[in-house]
C-alpha positions as YAML, in Angstrom:
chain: A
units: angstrom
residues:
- id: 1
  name: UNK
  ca: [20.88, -35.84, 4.60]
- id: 2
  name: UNK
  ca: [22.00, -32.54, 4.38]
- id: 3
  name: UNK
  ca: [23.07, -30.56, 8.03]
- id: 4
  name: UNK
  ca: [21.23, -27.60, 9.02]
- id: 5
  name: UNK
  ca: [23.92, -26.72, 11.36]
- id: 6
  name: UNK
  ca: [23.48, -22.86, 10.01]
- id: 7
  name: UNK
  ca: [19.85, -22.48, 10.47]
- id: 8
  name: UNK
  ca: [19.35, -24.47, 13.09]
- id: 9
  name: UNK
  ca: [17.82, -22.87, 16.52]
- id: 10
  name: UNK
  ca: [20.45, -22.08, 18.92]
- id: 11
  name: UNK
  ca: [20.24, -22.91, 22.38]
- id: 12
  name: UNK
  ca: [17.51, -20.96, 24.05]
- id: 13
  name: UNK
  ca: [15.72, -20.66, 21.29]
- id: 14
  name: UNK
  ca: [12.45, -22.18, 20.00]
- id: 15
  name: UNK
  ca: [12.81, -25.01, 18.11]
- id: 16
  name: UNK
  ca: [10.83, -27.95, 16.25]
- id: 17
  name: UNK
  ca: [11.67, -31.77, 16.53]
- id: 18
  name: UNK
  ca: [10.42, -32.35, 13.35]
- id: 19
  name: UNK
  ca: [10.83, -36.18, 13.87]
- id: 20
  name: UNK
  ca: [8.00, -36.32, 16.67]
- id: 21
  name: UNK
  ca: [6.36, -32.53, 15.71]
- id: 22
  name: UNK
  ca: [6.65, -31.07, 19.04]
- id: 23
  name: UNK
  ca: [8.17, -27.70, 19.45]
- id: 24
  name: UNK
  ca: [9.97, -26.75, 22.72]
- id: 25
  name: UNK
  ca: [13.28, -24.76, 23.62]
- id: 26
  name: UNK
  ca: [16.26, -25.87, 22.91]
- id: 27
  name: UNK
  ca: [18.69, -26.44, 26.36]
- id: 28
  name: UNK
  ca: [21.62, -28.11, 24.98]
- id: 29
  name: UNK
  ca: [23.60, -29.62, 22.37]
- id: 30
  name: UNK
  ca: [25.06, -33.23, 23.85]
- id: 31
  name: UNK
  ca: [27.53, -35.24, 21.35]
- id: 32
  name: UNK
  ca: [25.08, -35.99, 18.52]
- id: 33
  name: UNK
  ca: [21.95, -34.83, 19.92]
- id: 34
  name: UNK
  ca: [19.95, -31.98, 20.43]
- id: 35
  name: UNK
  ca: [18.02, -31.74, 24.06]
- id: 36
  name: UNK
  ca: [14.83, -29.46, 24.03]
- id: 37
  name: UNK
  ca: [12.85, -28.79, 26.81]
- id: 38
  name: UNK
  ca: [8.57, -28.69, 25.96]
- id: 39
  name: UNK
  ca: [7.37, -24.82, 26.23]
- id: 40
  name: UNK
  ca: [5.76, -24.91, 29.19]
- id: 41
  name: UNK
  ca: [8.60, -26.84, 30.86]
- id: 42
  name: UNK
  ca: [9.10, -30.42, 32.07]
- id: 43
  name: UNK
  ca: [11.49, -33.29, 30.95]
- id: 44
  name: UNK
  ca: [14.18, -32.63, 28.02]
- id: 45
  name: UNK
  ca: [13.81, -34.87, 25.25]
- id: 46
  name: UNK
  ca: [16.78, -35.51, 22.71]
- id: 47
  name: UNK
  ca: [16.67, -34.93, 18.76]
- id: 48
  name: UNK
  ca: [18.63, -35.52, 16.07]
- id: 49
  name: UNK
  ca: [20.40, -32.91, 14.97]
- id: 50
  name: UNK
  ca: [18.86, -32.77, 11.13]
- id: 51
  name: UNK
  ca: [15.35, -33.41, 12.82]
- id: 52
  name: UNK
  ca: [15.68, -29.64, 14.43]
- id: 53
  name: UNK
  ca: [14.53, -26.84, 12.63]
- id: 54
  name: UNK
  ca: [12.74, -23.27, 13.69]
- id: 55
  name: UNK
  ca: [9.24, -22.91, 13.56]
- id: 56
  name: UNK
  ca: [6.82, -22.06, 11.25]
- id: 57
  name: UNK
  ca: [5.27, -18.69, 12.62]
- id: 58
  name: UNK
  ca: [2.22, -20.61, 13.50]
- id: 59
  name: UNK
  ca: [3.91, -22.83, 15.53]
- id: 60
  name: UNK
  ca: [5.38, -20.07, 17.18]
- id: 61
  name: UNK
  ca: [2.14, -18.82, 17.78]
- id: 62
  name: UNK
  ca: [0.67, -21.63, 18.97]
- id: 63
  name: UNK
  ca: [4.09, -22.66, 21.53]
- id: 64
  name: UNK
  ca: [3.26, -18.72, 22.94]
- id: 65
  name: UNK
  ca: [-0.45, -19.14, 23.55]
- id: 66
  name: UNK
  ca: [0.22, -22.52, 25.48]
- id: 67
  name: UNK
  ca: [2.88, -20.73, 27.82]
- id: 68
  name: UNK
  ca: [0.42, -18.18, 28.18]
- id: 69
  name: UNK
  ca: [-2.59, -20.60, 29.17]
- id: 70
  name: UNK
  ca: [-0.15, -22.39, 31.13]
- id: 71
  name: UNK
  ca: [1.15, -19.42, 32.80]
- id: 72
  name: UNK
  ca: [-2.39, -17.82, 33.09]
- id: 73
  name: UNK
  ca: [-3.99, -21.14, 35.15]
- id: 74
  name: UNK
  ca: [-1.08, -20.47, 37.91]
- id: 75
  name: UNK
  ca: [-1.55, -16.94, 38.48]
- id: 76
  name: UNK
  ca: [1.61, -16.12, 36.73]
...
């Protein structure tokens, strides 16, 4: 499979693990893996590199709204 060194997200950027679908932030690149951090934080999970690509806009949009309802319950 091809790389998608070029488009991939950089770190600190939004990013999907298209492997397991979830979109979070991406923290780190580690050897052969890519860690990424869920939107509305916890535990980093590692991806394969190929298996990381941006978002579609909806998944933006939905990653957003969910740090927003996150954010909202706390007060923040």
């Amino acid at each position: 499979m091809a790389s998608n060194q070029q488009t991939r997200p950089g770190i600190g950027e939004l990013a999907k693990d298209t492997a397991s679908g979830r979109i979070g932030v991406v923290m780190d690149e580690v050897g052969a893996r890519v860690q990424i951090r869920p939107v509305g934080g916890g535990v980093e999970w590692d991806a394969q590199p190929d298996n990381v690509v941006a978002p579609t806009a909806r998944d933006d949009l939905n990653a957003r709204v969910a740090i927003k309802n996150s954010n909202s319950r706390y007060g923040l």
